[in-house]
C-alpha positions as CSV (number, residue, x, y, z in Angstrom):
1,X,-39.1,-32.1,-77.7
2,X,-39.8,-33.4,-81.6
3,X,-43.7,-34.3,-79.4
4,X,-44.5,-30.8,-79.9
5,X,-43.3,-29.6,-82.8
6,X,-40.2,-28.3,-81.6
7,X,-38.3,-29.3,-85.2
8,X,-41.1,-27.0,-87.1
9,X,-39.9,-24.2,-88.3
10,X,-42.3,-21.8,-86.3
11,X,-42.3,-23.8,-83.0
12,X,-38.0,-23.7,-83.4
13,X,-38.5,-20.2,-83.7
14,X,-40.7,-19.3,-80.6
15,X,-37.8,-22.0,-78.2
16,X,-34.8,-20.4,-79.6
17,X,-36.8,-16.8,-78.4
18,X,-37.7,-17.7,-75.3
19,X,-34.9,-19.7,-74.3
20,X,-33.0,-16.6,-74.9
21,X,-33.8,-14.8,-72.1
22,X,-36.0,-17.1,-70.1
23,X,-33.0,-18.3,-67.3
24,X,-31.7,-14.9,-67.4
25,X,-35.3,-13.4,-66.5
26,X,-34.9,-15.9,-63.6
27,X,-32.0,-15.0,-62.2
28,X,-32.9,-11.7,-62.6
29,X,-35.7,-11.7,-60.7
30,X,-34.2,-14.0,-57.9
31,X,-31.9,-10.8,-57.4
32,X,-34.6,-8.5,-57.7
33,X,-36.6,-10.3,-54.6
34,X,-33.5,-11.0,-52.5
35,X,-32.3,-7.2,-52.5
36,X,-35.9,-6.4,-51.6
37,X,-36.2,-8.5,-48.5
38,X,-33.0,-7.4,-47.7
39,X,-34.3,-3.8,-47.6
40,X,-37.5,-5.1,-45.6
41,X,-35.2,-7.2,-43.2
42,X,-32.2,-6.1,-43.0
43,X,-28.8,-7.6,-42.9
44,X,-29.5,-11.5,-42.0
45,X,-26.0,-13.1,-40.2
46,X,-24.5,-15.3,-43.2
47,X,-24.7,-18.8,-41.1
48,X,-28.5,-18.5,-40.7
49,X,-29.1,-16.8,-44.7
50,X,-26.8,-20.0,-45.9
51,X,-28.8,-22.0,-43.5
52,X,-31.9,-21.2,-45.1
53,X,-30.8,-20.8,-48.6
54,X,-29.6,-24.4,-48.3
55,X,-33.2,-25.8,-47.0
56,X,-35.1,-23.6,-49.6
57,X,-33.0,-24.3,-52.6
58,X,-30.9,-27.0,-52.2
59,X,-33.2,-30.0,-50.4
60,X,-35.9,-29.4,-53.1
61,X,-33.2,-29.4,-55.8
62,X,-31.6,-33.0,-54.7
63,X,-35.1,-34.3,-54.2
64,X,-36.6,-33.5,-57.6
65,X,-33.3,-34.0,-59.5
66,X,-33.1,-37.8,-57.7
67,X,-36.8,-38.4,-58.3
68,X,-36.6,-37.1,-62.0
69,X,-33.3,-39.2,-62.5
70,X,-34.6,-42.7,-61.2
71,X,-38.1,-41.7,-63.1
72,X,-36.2,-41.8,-66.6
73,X,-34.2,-44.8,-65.7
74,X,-36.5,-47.2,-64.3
75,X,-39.9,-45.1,-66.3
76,X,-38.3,-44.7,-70.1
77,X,-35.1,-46.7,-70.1
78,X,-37.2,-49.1,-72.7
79,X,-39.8,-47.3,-74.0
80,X,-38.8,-43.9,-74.4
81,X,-42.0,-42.3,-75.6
82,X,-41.3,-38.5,-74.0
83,X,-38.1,-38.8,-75.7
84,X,-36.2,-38.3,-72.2
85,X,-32.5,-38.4,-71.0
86,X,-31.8,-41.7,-69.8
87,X,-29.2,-41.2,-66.9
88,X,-26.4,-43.0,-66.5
89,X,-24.1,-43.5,-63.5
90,X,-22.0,-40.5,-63.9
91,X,-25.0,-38.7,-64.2
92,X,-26.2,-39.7,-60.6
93,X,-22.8,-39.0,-59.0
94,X,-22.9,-35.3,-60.3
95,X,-26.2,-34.7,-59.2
96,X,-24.9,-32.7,-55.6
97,X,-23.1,-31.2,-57.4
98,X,-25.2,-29.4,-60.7
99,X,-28.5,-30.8,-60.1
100,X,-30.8,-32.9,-62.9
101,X,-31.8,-31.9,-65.9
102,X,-34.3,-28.3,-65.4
103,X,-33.3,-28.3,-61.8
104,X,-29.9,-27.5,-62.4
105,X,-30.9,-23.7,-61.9
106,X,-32.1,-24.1,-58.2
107,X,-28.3,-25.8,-57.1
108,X,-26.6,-22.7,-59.4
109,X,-29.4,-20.0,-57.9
110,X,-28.0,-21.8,-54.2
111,X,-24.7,-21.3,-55.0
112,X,-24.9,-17.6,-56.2
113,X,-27.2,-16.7,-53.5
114,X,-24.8,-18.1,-51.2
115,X,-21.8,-16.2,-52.7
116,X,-24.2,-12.9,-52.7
117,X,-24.3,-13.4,-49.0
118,X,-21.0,-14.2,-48.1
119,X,-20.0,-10.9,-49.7
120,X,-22.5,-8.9,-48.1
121,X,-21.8,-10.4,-44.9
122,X,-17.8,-9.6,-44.9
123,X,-19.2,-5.5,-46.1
124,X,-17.8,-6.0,-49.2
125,X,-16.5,-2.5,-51.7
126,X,-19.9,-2.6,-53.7
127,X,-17.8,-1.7,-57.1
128,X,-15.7,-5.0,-56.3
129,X,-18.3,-7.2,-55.4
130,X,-20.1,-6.3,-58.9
131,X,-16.9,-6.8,-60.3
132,X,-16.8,-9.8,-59.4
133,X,-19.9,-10.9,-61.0
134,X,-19.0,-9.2,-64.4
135,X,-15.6,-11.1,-64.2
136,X,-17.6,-14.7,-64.1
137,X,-19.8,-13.1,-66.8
138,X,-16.3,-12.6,-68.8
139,X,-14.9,-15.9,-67.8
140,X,-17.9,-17.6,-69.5
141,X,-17.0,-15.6,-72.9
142,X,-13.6,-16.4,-72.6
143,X,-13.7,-20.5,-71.8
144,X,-17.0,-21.4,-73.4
145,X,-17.6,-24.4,-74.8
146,X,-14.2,-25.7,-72.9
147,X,-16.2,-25.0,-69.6
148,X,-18.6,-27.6,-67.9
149,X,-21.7,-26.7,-68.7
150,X,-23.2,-26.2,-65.4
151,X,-20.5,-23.9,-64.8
152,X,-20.9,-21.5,-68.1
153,X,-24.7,-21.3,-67.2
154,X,-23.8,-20.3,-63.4
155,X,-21.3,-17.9,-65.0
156,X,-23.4,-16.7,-67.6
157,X,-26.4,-16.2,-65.5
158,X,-25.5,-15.2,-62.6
159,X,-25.0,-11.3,-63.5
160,X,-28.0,-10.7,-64.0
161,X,-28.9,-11.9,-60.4
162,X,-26.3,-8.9,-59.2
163,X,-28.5,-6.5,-61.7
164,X,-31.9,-7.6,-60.5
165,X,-29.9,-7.1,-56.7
166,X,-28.6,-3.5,-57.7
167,X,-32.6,-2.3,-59.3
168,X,-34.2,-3.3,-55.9
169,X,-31.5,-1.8,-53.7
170,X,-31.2,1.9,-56.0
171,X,-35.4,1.2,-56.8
172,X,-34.6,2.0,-59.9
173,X,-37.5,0.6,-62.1
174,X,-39.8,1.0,-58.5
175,X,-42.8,3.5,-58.8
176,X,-40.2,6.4,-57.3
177,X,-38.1,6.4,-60.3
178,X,-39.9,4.6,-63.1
179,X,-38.0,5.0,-66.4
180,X,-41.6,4.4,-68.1
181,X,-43.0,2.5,-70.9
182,X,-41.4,4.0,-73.5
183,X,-38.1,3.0,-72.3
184,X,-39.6,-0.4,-71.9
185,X,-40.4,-0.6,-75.0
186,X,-36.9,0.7,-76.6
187,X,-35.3,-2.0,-74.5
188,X,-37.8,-4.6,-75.6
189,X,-36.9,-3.5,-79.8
190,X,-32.9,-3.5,-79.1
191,X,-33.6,-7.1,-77.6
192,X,-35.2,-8.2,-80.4
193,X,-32.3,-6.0,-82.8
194,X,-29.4,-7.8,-80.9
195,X,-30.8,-11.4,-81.6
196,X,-31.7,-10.9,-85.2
197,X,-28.0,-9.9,-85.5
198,X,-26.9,-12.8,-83.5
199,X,-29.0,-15.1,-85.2
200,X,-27.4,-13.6,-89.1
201,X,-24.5,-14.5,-87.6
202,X,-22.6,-11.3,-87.4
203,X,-19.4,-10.9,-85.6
204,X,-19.3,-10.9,-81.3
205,X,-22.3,-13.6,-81.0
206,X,-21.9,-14.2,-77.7
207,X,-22.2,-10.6,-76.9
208,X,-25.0,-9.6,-79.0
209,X,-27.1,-13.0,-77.5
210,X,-26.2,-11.5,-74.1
211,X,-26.9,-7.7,-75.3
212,X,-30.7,-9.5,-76.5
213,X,-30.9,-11.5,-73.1
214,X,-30.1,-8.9,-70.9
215,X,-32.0,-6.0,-72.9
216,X,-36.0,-8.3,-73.5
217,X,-35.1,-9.1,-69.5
218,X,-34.9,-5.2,-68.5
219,X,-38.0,-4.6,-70.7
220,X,-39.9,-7.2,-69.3
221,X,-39.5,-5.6,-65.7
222,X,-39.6,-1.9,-66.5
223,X,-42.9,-2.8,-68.7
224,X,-44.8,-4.3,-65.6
225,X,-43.4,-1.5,-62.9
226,X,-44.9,1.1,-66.2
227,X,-47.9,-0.7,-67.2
228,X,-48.7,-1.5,-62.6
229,X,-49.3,-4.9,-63.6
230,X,-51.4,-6.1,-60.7
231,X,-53.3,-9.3,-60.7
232,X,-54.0,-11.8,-57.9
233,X,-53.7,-14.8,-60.1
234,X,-49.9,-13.5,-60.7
235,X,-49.5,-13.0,-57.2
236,X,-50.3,-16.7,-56.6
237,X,-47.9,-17.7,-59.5
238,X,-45.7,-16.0,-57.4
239,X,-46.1,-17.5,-54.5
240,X,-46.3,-21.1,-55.4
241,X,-43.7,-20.4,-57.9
242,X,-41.5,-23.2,-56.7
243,X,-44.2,-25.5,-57.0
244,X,-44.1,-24.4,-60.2
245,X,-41.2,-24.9,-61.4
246,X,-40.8,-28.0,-59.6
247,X,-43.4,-29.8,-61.3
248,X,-43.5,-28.3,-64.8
249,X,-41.2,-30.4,-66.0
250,X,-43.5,-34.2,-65.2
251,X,-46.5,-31.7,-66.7
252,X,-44.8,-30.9,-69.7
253,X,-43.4,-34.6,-69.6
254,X,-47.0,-36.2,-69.1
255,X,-48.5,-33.4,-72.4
256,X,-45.7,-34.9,-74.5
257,X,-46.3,-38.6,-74.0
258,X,-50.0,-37.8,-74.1
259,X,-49.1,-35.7,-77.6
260,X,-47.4,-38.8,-79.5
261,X,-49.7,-41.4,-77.9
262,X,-52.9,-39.5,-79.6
263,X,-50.7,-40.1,-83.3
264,X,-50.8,-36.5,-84.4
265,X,-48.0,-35.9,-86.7
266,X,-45.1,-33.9,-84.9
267,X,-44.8,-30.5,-85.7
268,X,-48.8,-30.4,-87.4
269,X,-50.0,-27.5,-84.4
270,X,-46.9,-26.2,-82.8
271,X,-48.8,-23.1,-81.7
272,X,-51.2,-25.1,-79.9
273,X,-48.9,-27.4,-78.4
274,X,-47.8,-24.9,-77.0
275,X,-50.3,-23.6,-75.5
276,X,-51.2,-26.9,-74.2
277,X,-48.0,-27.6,-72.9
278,X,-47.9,-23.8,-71.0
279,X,-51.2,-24.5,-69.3
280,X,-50.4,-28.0,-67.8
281,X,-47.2,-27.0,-66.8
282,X,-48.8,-24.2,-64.8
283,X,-52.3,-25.5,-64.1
284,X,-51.1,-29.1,-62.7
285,X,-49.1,-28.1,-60.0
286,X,-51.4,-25.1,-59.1
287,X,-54.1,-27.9,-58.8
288,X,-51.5,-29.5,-56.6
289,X,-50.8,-26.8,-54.3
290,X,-55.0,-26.5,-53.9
291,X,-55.3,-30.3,-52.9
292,X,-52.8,-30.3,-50.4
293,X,-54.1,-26.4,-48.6
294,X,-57.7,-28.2,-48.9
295,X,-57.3,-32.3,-48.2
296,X,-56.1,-32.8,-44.6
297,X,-54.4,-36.0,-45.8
298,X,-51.9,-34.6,-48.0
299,X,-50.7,-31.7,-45.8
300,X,-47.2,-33.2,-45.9
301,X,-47.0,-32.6,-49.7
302,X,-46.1,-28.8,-48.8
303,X,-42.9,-29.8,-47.0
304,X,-41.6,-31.1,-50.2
305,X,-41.2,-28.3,-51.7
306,X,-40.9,-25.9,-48.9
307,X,-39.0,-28.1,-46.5
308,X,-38.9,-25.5,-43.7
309,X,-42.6,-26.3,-43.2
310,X,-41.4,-29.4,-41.4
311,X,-37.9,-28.2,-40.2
312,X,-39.8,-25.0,-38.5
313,X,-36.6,-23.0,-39.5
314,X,-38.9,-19.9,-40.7
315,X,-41.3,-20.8,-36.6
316,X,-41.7,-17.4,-36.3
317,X,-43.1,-16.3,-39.4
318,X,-46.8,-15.8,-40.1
319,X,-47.8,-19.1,-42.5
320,X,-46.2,-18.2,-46.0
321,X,-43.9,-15.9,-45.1
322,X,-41.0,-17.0,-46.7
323,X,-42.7,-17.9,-49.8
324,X,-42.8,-14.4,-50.5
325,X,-39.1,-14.0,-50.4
326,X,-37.8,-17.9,-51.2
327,X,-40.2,-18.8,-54.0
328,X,-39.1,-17.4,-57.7
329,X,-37.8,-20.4,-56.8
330,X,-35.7,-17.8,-55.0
């Protein structure tokens, strides 16, 4: 991360802001989209959702967390120019279990989506099965650093995929009741209030970085239902999106080593890196998802990350169907 200028004092500034509310934002959203094809589906039988939760989200998750693994052992184990974590054994065996690296959030997304379902299914109290979710939020508070950290992030996060389920399912920040952009924008100030007190180091840090988290994430959403955000290049982002977030990681990767190859002095144009690091991690695998809709020969590609391509689970569905619904990478 030192590649690109991560240690400056502005580029430590925009990370520490972003990765506030960046996983929550996903989760979020993953609830947001699953309570809406829920509404457009209807109930799905558990053992067919859990079938195709596990096929979405947890093939592509073993695959890229194997590939990425054996890539930084056998790639940087000797010259570590991207400055990567070299696995070791331990770290293979709990792959099945938390992922690699990034991808631990599609095995955790797997694993609350399949909870989600399994409470649905059984007609779960709708006051319990949110408590439920609040009481893993607390549980995180309480245990902390004690906790494995794949765990305190599953705990942590995945509230806010029970809030995003709750907006879609009462439309809450749909066009029917939109709370508007001046609500948006009150959110998006008591966001940034809650981390500057988090960050002076007042008392209750753990709830004012969740108060900041869950308050720029709420903004974020009510501000594009306000503002009717609508732009096809979004919509593809959106549909590819596990493409995306599949492959960001060798883009940014690739950027970096390319970054401290060149010799420019780490930290010299955080802003740009940046922005060059944003764009390759979102124009490469666009540019991938174009070769293989448009070169016959690499067809196959698309089963890798959307392995019901080649498993025909989703047969009956026009082409991209499921990306729709599967894809945030939900």
């Amino acid at each position: 991360m030192e590649a690109i200028g991560i240690n400056s004092c502005f580029g430590a500034l925009i990370r520490s802001w972003v990765y506030s509310f960046h996983m929550p934002l996903f989760f979020m959203l993953s609830g947001y989209v699953h309570g809406m094809r829920q509404r457009q589906a209807g109930t799905t039988d558990f053992l067919h959702g859990l079938r195709q939760n596990f096929i979405a989200l947890y093939v592509p998750c073993m695959f890229f967390s194997f590939l990425q693994a054996f890539l930084n052992l056998i790639v940087f184990s000797r010259s570590n120019a991207a400055n990567v974590h070299i696995p070791e054994l331990r770290h293979f065996m709990m792959i099945p279990f938390n992922g690699f690296l990034n991808y631990w959030f599609l095995c955790a997304l797997f694993l609350v989506k399949s909870i989600h379902m399994a409470f649905e299914s059984a007609g779960a109290n709708e006051h319990l099965h949110s408590f439920f979710w609040v009481s893993l939020f607390v549980l995180s508070w309480i245990a902390g650093d004690s906790m494995p950290r794949f765990l305190f992030l599953l705990c942590y996060n995945s509230l806010c995929f029970r809030i995003g389920y709750i907006l879609s399912r009462r439309e809450y920040i749909t066009e029917t009741r939109n709370p508007g952009a001046f609500w948006g924008l009150v959110l998006l100030g008591s966001g940034i209030a809650f981390l500057l007190v988090y960050y002076s180091g007042g008392v209750a840090g753990f709830f004012t970085k969740a108060g900041s988290a869950l308050c720029m994430v709420l903004s974020l959403m009510v501000l594009f239902f306000a503002l009717s955000i609508k732009s096809s290049f979004l919509s593809v982002c959106g549909l590819y999106s596990m493409v995306i977030y599949c492959i960001h990681n060798y883009a940014a990767m690739t950027f970096r080593i390319m970054y401290r190859i060149s010799g420019v002095k780490a930290g010299s144009f955080p802003a740009f890196s940046y922005i060059m690091c944003f764009i390759a991690a979102l124009f490469i695998p666009l540019a991938i998802v174009w070769l293989y809709k448009n070169v016959k020969c690499l067809r196959w590609v698309e089963c890798i990350f959307y392995p019901s391509r080649l498993l025909r689970v989703n047969h009956v569905q026009p082409d991209h169907a499921d990306d729709r619904t599967d894809n945030l990478p939900q």
